[in-house]
C-alpha positions in Angstrom: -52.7 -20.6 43.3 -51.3 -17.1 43.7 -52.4 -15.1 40.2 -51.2 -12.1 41.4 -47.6 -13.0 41.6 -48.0 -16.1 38.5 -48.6 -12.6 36.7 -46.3 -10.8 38.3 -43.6 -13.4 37.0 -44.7 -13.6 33.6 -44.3 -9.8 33.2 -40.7 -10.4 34.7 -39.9 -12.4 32.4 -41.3 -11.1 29.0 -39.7 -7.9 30.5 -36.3 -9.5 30.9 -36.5 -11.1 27.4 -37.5 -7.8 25.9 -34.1 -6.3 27.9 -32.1 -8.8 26.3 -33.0 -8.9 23.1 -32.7 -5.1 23.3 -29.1 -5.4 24.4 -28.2 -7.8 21.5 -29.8 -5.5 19.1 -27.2 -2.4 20.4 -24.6 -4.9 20.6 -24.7 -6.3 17.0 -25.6 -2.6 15.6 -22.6 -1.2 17.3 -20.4 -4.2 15.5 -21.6 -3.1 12.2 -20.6 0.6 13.2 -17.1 -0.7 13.8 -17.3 -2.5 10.6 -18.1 -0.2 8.8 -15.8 2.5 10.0 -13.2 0.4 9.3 -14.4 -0.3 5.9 -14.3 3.5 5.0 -11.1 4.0 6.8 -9.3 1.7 4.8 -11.2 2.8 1.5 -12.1 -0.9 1.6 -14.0 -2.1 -2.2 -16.0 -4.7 -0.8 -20.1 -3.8 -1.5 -21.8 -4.8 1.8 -25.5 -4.9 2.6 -26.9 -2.3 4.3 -30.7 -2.8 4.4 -31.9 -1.6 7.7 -32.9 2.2 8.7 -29.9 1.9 11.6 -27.4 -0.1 9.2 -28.2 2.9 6.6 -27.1 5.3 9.3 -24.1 3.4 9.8 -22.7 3.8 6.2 -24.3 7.4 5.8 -22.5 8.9 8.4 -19.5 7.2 7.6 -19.3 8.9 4.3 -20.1 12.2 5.5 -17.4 11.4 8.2 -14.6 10.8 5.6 -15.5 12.4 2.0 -13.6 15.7 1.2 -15.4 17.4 -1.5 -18.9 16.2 -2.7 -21.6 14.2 -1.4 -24.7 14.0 -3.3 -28.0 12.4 -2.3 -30.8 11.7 -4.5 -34.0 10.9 -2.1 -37.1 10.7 -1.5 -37.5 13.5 1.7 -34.5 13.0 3.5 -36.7 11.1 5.6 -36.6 11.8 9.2 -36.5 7.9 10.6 -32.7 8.3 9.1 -32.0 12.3 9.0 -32.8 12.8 12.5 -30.2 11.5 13.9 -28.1 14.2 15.7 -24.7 12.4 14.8 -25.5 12.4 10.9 -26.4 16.3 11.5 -22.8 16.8 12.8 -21.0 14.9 10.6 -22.7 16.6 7.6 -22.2 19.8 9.2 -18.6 19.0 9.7 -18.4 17.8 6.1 -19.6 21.6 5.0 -17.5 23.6 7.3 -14.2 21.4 5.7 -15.1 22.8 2.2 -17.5 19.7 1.2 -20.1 20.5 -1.2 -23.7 19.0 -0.5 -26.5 18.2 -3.3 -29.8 17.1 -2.5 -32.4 16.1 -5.2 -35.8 15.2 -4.0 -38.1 12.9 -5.6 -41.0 13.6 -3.3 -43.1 17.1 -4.8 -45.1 18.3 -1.9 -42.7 18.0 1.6 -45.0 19.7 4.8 -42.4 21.8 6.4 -44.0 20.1 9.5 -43.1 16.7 8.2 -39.3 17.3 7.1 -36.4 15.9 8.9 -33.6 17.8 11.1 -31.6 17.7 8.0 -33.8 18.9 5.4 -34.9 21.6 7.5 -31.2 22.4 7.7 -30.2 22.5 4.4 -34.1 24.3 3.1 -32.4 27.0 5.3 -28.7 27.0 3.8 -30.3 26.3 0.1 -31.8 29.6 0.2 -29.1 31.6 0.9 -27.4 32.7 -2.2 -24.1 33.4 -0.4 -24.0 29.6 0.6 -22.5 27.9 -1.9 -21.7 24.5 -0.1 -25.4 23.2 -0.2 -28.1 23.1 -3.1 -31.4 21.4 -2.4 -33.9 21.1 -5.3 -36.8 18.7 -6.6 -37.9 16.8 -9.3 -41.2 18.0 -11.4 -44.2 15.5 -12.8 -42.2 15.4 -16.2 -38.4 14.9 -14.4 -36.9 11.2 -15.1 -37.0 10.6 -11.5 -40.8 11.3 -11.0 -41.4 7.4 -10.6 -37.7 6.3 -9.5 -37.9 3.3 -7.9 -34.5 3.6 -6.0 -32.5 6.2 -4.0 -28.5 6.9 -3.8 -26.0 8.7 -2.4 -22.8 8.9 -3.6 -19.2 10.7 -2.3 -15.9 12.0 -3.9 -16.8 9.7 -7.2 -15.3 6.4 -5.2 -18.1 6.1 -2.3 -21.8 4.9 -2.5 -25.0 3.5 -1.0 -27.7 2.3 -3.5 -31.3 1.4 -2.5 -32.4 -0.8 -4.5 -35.9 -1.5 -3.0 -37.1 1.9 -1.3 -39.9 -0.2 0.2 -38.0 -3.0 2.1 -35.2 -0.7 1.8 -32.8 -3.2 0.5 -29.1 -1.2 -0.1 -25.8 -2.2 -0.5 -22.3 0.2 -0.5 -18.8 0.7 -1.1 -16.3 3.1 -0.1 -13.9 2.4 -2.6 -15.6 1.2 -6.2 -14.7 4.1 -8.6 -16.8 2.7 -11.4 -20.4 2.3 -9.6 -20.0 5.6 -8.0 -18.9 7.7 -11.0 -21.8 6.1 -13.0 -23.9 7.6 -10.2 -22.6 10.8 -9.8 -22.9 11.4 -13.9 -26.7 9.8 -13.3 -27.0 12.7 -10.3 -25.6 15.5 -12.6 -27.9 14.9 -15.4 -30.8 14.4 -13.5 -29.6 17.6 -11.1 -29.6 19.6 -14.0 -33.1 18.7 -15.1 -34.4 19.8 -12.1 -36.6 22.3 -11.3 -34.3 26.0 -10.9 -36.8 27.8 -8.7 -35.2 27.9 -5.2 -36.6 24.8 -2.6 -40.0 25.7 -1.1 -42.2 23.5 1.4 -45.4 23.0 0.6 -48.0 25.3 2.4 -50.4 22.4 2.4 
């Protein structure tokens, strides 16, 4: 009996199923890409699940890729497993430099500067100039409505949307075209925006 290469074979193989289940993954995450570019391209009103860190990137940069004027995104950090991504950076960017105007509310009270996404650090840095007029970051306080939300949203141009439902499974679904959910949200944002603390956004120093 040969161990060396009965190991040796085993490792090839649990290599090889690794490969292809890795390949299957890109392959069905790219499909949803697709599908969902389609979905925003034709201002589609079906909702579709979107319950995955990757799937959430899918529909996120798709509405930063086609809104026009506003996007606002009520959250708990911007948290960096989804706002690192370098393709959501540009697309967000892009969505700026075309006139768009970007609102972040933060739920979470005390964000490390050392812990913040590529975004938030981004938009920290825009927020505080007072010539900058296309981004606003600010955070809920102990006494804000949101303190204790139990779901996140963003929501585009009053038509498009992603809702978490469940920010610990991080169950979501969206829409690119349904007027009513996404107008109910963006009046929800604007109240709760306006409640929010005014002082200018500040990491914490902890």
């Amino acid at each position: 009996m040969n161990t060396n290469q009965d190991v040796s074979t085993c490792n090839n193989s649990v290599l090889a199923e690794h490969a292809n289940t890795a390949i299957a993954s890109v392959s069905v995450d790219l499909e949803y890409d697709r599908f969902v570019e389609r979905l925003a391209k034709a201002e589609d009103p079906r909702t579709i699940s979107n319950s995955s860190t990757r799937h959430a990137l899918s529909i996120l940069r798709a509405i930063f890729r086609h809104a026009k004027r506003s996007v606002s995104i009520f959250s708990g950090k911007l948290d960096p497993n989804v706002f690192n991504d370098d393709e959501l950076l540009r697309t967000a960017e892009n969505f700026q430099k075309g006139g768009g105007s970007l609102r972040v509310l933060l739920q979470d009270q005390a964000l490390s500067k050392n812990d913040a996404s590529k975004l938030l650090l981004q938009l920290a840095a825009q927020s505080s100039d007072v010539n900058d007029a296309s981004c606003m970051v600010k955070q809920v306080t102990s006494e804000h409505p949101f303190a204790d939300a139990k779901c996140h949203f963003v929501v585009a141009d009053g038509k498009a949307y992603r809702i978490e439902t469940d920010i610990v499974k991080h169950i979501a679904v969206g829409s690119f075209m349904d007027e009513k959910s996404a107008t109910a949200l963006t009046e929800i944002f604007d109240k709760a925006f306006v409640l929010a603390t005014t002082k200018p956004f500040e990491f914490s120093r902890v």
